[in-house]
DRENTORKOL-3810 file (N, C-alpha, C; in nm, 4 decimals):
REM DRENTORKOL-3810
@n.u->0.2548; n.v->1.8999; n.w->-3.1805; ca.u->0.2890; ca.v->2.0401; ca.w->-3.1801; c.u->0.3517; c.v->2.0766; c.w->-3.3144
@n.u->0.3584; n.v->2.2155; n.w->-3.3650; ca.u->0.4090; ca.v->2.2935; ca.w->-3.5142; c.u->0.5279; c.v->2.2750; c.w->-3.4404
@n.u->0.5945; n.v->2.2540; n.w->-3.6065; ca.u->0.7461; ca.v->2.2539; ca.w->-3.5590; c.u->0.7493; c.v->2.4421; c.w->-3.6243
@n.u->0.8095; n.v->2.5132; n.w->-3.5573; ca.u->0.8096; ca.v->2.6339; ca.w->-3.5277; c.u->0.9478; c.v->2.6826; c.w->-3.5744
@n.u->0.9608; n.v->2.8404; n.w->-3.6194; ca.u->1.1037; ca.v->2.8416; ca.w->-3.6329; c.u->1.1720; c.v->2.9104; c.w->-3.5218
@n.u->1.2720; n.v->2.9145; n.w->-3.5095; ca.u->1.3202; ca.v->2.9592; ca.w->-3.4083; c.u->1.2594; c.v->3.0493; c.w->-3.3437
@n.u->1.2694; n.v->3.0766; n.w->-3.1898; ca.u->1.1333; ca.v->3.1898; ca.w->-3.1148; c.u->1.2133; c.v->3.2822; c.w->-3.1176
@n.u->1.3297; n.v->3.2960; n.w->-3.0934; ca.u->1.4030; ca.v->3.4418; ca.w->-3.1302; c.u->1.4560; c.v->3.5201; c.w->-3.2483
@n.u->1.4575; n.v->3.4514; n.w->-3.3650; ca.u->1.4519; ca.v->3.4764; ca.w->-3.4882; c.u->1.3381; c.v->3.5457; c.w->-3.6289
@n.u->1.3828; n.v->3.6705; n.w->-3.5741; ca.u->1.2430; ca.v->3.7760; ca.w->-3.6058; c.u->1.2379; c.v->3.7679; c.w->-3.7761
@n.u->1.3548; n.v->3.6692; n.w->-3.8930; ca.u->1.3553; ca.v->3.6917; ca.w->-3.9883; c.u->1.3360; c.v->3.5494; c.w->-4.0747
@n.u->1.3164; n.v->3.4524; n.w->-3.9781; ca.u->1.2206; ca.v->3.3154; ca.w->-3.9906; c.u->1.0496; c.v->3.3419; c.w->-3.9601
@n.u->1.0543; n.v->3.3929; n.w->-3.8811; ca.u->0.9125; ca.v->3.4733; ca.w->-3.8192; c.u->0.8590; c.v->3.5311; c.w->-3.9531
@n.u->0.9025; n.v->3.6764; n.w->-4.0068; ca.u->0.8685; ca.v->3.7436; ca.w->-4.1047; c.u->0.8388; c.v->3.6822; c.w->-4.2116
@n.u->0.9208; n.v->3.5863; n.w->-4.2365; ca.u->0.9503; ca.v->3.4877; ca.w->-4.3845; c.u->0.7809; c.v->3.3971; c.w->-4.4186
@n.u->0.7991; n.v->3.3383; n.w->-4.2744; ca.u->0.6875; ca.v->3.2499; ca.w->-4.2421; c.u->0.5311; c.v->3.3246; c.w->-4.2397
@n.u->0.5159; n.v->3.4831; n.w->-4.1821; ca.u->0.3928; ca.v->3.5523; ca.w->-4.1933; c.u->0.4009; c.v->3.5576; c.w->-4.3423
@n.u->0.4842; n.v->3.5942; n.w->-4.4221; ca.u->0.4476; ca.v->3.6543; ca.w->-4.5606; c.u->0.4165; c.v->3.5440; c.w->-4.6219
@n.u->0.4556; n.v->3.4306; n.w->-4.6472; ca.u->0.4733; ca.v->3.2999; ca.w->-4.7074; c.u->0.3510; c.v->3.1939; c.w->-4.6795
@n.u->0.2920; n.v->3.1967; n.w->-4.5833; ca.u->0.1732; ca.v->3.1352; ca.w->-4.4885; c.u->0.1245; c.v->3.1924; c.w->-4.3726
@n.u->0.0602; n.v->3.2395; n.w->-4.3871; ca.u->-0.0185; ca.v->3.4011; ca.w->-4.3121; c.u->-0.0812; c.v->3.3102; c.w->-4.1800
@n.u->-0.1708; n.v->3.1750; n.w->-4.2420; ca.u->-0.2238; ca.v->3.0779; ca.w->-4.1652; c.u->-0.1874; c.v->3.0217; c.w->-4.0728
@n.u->-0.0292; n.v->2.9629; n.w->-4.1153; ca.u->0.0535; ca.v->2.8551; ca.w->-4.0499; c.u->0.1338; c.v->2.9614; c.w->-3.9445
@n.u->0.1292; n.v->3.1117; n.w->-3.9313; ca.u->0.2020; ca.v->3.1596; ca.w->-3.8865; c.u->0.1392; c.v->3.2167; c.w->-3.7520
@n.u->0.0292; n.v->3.2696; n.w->-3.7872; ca.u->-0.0639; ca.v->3.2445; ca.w->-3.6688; c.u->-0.1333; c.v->3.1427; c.w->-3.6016
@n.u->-0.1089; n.v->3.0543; n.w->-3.6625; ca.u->-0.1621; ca.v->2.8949; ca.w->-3.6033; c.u->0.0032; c.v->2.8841; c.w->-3.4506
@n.u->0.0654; n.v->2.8926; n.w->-3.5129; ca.u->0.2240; ca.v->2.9143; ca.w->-3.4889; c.u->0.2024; c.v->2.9912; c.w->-3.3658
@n.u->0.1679; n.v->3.1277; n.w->-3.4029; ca.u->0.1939; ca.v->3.2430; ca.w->-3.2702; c.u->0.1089; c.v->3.1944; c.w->-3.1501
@n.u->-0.0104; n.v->3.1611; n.w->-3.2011; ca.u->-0.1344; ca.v->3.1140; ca.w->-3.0898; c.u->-0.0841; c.v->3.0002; c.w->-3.0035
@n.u->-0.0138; n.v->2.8900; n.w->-3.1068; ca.u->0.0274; ca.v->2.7715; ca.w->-2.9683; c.u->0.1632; c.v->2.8637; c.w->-2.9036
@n.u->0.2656; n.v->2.8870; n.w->-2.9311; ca.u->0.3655; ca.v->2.9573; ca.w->-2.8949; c.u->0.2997; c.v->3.0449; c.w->-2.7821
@n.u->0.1806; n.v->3.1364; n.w->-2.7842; ca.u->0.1384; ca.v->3.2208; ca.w->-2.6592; c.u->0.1326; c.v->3.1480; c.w->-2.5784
@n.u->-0.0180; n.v->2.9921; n.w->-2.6524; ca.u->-0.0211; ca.v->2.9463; ca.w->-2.4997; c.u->0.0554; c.v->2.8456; c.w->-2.4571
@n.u->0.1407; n.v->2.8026; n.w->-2.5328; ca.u->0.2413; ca.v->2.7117; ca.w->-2.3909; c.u->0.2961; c.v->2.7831; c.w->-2.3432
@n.u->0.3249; n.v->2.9594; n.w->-2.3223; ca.u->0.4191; ca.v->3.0245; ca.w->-2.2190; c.u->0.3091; c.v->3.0411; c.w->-2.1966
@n.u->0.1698; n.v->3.0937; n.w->-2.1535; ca.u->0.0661; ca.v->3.0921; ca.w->-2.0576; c.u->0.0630; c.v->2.9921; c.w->-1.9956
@n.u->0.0431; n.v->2.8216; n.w->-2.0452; ca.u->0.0409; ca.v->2.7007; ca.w->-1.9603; c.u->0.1581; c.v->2.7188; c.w->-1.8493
@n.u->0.2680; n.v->2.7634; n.w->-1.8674; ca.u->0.3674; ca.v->2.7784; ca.w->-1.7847; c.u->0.3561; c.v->2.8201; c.w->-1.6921
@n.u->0.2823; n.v->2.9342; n.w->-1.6920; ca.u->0.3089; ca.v->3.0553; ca.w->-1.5909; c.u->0.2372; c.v->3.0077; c.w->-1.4607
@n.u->0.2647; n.v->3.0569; n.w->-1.3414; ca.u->0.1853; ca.v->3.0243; ca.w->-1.2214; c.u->0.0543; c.v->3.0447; c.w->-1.2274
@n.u->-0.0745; n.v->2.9538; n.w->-1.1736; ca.u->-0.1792; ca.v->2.9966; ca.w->-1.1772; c.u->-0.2155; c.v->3.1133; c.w->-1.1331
@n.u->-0.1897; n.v->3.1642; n.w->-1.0910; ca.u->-0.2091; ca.v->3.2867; ca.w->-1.0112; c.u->-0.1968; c.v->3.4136; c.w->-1.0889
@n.u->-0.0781; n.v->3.3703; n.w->-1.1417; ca.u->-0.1067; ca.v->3.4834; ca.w->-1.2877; c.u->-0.1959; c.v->3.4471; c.w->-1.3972
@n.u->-0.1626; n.v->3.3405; n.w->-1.4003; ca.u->-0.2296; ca.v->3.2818; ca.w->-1.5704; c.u->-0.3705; c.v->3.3367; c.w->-1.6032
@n.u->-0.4568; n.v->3.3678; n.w->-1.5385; ca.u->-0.5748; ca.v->3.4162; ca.w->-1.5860; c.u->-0.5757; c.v->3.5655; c.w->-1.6132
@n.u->-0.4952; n.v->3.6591; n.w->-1.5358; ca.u->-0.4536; ca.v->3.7866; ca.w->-1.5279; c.u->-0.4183; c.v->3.7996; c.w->-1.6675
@n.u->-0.2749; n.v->3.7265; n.w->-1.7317; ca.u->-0.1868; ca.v->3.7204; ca.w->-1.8387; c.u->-0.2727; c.v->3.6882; c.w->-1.9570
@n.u->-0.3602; n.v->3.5921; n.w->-1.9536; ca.u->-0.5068; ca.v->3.5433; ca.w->-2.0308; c.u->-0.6108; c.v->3.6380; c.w->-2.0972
@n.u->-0.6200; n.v->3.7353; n.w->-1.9529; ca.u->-0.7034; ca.v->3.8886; ca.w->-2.0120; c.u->-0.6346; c.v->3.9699; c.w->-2.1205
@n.u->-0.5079; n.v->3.9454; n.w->-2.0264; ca.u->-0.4030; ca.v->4.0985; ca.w->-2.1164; c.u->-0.4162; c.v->3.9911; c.w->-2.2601
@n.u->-0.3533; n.v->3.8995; n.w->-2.2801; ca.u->-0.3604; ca.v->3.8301; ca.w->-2.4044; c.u->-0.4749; c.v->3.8693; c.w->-2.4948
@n.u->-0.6025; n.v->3.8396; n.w->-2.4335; ca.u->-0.7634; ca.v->3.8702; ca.w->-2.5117; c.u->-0.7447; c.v->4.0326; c.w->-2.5648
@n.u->-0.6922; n.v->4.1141; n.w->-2.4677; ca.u->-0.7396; ca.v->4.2343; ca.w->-2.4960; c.u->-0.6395; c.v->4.2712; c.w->-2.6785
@n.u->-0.4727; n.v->4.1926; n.w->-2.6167; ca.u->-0.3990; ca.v->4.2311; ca.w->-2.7376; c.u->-0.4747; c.v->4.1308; c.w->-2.8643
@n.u->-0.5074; n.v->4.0138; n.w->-2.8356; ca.u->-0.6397; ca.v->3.9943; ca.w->-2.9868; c.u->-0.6904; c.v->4.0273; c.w->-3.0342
@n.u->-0.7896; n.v->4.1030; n.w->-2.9196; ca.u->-0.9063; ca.v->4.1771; ca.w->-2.9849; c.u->-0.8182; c.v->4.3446; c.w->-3.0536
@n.u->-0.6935; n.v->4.3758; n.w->-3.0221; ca.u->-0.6775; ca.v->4.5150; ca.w->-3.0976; c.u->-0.6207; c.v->4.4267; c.w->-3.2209
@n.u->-0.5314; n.v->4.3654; n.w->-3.2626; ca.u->-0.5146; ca.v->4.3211; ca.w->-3.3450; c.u->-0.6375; c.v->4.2681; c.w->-3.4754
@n.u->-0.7383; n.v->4.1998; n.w->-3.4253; ca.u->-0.8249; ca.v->4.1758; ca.w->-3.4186; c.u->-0.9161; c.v->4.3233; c.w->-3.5352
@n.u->-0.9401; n.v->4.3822; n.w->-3.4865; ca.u->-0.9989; ca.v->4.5195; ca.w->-3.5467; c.u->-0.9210; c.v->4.6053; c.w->-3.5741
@n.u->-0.8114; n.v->4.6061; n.w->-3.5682; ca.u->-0.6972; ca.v->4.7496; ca.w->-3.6312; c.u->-0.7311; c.v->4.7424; c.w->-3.7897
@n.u->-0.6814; n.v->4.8245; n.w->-3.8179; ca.u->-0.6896; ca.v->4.8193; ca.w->-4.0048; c.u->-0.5573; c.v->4.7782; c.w->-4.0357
@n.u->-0.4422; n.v->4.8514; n.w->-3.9880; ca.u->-0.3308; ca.v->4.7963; ca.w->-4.0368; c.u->-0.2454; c.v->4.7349; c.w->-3.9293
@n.u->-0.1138; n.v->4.6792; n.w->-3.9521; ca.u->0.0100; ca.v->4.6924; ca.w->-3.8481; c.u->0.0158; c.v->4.7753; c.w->-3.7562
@n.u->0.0780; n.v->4.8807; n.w->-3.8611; ca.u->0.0943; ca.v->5.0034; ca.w->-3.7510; c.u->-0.0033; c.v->5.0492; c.w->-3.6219
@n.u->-0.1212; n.v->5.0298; n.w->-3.7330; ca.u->-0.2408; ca.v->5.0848; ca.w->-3.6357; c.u->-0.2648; c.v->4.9953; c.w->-3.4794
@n.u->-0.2598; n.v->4.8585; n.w->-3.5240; ca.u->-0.2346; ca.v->4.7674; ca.w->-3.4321; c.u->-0.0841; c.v->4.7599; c.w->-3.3426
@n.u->-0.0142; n.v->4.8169; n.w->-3.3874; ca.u->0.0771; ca.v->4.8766; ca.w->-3.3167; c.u->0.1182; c.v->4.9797; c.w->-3.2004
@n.u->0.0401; n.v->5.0626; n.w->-3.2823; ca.u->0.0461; ca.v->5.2167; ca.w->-3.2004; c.u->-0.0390; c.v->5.1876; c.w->-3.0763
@n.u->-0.1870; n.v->5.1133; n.w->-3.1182; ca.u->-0.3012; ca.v->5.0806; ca.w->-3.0292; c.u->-0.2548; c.v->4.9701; c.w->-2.9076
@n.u->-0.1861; n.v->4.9197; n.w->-2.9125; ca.u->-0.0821; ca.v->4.7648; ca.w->-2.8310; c.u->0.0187; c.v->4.8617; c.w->-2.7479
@n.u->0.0949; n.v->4.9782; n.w->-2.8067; ca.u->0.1492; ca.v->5.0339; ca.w->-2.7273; c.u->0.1074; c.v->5.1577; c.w->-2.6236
@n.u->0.0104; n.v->5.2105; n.w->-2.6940; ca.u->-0.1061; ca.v->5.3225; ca.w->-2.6069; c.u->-0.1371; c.v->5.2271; c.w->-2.4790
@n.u->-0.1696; n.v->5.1154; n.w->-2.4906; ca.u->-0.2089; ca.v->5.0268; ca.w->-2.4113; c.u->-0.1093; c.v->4.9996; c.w->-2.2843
@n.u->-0.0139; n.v->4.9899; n.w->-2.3107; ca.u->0.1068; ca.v->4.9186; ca.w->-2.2523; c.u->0.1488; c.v->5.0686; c.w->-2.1412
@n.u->0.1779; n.v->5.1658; n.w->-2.2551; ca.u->0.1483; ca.v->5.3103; ca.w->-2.1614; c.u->0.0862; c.v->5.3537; c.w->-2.0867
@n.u->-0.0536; n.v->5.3209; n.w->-2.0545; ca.u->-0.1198; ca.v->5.3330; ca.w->-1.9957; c.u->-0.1712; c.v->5.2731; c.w->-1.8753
@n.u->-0.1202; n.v->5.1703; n.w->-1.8943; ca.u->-0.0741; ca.v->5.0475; ca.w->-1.8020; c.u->-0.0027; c.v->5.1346; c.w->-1.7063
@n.u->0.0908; n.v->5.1841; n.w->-1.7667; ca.u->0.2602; ca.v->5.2360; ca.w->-1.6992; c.u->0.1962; c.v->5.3868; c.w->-1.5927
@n.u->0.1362; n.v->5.4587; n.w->-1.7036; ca.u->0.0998; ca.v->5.6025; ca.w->-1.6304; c.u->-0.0337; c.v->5.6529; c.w->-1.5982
@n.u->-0.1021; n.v->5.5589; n.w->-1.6456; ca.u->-0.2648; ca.v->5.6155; ca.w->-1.5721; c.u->-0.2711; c.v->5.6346; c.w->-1.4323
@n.u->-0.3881; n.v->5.6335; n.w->-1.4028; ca.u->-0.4474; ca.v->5.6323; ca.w->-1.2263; c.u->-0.3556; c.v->5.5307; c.w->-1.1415
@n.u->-0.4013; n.v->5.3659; n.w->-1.2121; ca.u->-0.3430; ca.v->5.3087; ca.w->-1.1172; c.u->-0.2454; c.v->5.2067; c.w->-1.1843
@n.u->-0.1534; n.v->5.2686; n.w->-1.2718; ca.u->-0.0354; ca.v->5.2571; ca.w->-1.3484; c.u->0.0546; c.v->5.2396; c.w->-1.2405
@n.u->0.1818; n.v->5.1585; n.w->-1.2900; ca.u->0.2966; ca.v->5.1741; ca.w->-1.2166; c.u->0.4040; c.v->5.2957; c.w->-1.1701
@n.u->0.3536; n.v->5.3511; n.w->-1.2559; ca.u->0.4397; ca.v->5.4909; ca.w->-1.2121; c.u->0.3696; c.v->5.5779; c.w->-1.0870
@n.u->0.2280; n.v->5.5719; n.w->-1.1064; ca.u->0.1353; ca.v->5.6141; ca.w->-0.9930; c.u->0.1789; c.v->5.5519; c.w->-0.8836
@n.u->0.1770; n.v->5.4028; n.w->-0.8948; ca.u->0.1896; ca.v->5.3210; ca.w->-0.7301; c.u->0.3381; c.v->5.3411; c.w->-0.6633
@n.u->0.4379; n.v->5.3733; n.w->-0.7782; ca.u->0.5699; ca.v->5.3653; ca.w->-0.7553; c.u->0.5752; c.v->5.5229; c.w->-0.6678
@n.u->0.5185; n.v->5.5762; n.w->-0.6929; ca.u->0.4971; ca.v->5.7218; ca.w->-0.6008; c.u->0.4442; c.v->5.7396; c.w->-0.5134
@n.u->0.2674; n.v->5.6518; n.w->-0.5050; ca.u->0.2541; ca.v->5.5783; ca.w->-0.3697; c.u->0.3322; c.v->5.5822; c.w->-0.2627
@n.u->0.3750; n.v->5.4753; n.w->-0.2847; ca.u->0.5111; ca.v->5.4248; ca.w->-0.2360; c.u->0.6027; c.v->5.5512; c.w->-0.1506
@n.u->0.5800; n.v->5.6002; n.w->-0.2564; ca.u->0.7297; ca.v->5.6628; ca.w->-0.2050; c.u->0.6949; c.v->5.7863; c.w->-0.1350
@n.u->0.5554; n.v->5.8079; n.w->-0.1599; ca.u->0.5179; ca.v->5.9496; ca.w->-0.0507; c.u->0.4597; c.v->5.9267; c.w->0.0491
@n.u->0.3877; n.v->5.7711; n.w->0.0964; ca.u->0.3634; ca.v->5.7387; ca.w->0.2069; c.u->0.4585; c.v->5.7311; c.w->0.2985
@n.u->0.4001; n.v->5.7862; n.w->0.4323; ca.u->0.4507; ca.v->5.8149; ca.w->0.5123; c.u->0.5548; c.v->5.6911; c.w->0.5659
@n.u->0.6908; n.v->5.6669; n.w->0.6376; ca.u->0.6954; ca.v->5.5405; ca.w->0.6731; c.u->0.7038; c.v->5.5232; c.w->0.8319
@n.u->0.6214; n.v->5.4097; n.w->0.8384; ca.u->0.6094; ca.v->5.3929; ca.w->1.0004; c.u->0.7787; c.v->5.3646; c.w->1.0781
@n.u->0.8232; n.v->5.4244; n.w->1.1850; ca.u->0.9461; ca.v->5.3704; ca.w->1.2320; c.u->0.9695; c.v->5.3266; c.w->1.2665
@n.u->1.0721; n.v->5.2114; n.w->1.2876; ca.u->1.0682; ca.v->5.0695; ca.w->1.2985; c.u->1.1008; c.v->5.0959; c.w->1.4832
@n.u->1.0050; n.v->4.9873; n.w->1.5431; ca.u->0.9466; ca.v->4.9904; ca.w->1.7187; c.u->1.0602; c.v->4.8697; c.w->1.7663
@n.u->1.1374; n.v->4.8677; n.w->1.6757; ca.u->1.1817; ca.v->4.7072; ca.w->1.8054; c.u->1.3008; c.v->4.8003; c.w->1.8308
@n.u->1.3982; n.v->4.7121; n.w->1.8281; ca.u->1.5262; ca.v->4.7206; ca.w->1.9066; c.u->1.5921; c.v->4.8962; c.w->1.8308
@n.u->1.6429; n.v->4.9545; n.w->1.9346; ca.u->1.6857; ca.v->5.0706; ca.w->1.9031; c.u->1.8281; c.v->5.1202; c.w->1.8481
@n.u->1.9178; n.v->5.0385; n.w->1.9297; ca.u->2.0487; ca.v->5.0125; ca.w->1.9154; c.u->2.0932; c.v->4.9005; c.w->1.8895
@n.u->2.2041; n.v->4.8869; n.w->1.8677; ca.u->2.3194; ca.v->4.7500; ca.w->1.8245; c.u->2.4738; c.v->4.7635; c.w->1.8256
@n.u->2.5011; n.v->4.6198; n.w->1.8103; ca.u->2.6637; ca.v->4.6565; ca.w->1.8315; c.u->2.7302; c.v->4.6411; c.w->1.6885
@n.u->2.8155; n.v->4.7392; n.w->1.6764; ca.u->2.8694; ca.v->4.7781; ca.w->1.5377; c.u->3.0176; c.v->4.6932; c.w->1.5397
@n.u->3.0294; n.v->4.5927; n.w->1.4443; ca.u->3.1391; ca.v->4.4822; ca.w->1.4610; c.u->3.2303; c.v->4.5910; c.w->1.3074
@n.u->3.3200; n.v->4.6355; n.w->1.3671; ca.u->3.4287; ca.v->4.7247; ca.w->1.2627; c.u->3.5297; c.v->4.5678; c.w->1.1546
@n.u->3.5328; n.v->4.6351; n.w->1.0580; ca.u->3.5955; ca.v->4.5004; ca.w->0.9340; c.u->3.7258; c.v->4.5737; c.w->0.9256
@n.u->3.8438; n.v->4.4836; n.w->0.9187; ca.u->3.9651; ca.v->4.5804; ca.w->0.8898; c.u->3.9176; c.v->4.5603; c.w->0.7078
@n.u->3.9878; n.v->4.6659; n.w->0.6992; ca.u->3.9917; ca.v->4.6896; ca.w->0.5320; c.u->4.0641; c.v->4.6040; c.w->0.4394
@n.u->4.0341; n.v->4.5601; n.w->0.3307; ca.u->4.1025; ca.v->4.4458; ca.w->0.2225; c.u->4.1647; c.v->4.5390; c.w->0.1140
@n.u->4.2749; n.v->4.5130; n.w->0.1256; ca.u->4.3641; ca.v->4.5006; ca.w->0.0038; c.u->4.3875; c.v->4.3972; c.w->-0.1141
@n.u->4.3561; n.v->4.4520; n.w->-0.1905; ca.u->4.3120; ca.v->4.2994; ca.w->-0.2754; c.u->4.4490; c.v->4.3604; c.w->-0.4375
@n.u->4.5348; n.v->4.3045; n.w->-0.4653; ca.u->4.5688; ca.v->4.3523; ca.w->-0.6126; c.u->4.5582; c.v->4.2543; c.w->-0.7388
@n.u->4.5119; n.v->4.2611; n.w->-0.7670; ca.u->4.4898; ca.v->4.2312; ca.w->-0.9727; c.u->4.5933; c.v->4.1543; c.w->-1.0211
END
């Protein structure tokens, strides 16, 4: 394995793209996939797509930015399209809810109150 520079250190990162453009994406690619090897199978192929798709914009952007803006349009859209999270999260919340059929009542056990001081 690359000995890598620190994964949270965005100014070893930077140093390393400008300095060896090669070694730095050789770098990012194993770094993706041993946190893909990680992940539960169940996701891992899901996480695999999203991965391909952020390649391929990177991949054809002209610049950073452009590959930027295009990675985050993405991510947005994810969030608020049709069947975005913000859609399902409303789902959710305007379906009707069925009322719960079992037991109707219960016995209410009263707590004396705590005084607690600092």
């Amino acid at each position: 394995m690359l000995t890598a520079p620190n994964e949270n250190n965005f100014d070893q990162w930077h140093e390393l793209a400008k300095s060896d453009p090669e070694r730095f994406e050789a770098m990012r690619e194993a770094l993706v996939n041993e946190a893909l090897a990680k992940m539960p199978t169940q996701r891992r192929d899901r996480l695999r797509g999203l991965q391909w798709r952020i390649d391929t914009i990177r991949q054809h952007s002209q610049s950073p930015l452009g590959c930027c803006i295009r990675i985050s349009e993405m991510m947005w859209d994810s969030l608020s399209h049709n069947y975005g999270l913000l859609n399902l999260r409303q789902h959710l919340f305007d379906t009707p809810q069925v009322p719960f059929q079992g037991q109707t009542s219960a016995t209410i056990i009263p707590f004396a109150p705590v005084n607690k001081t600092l």
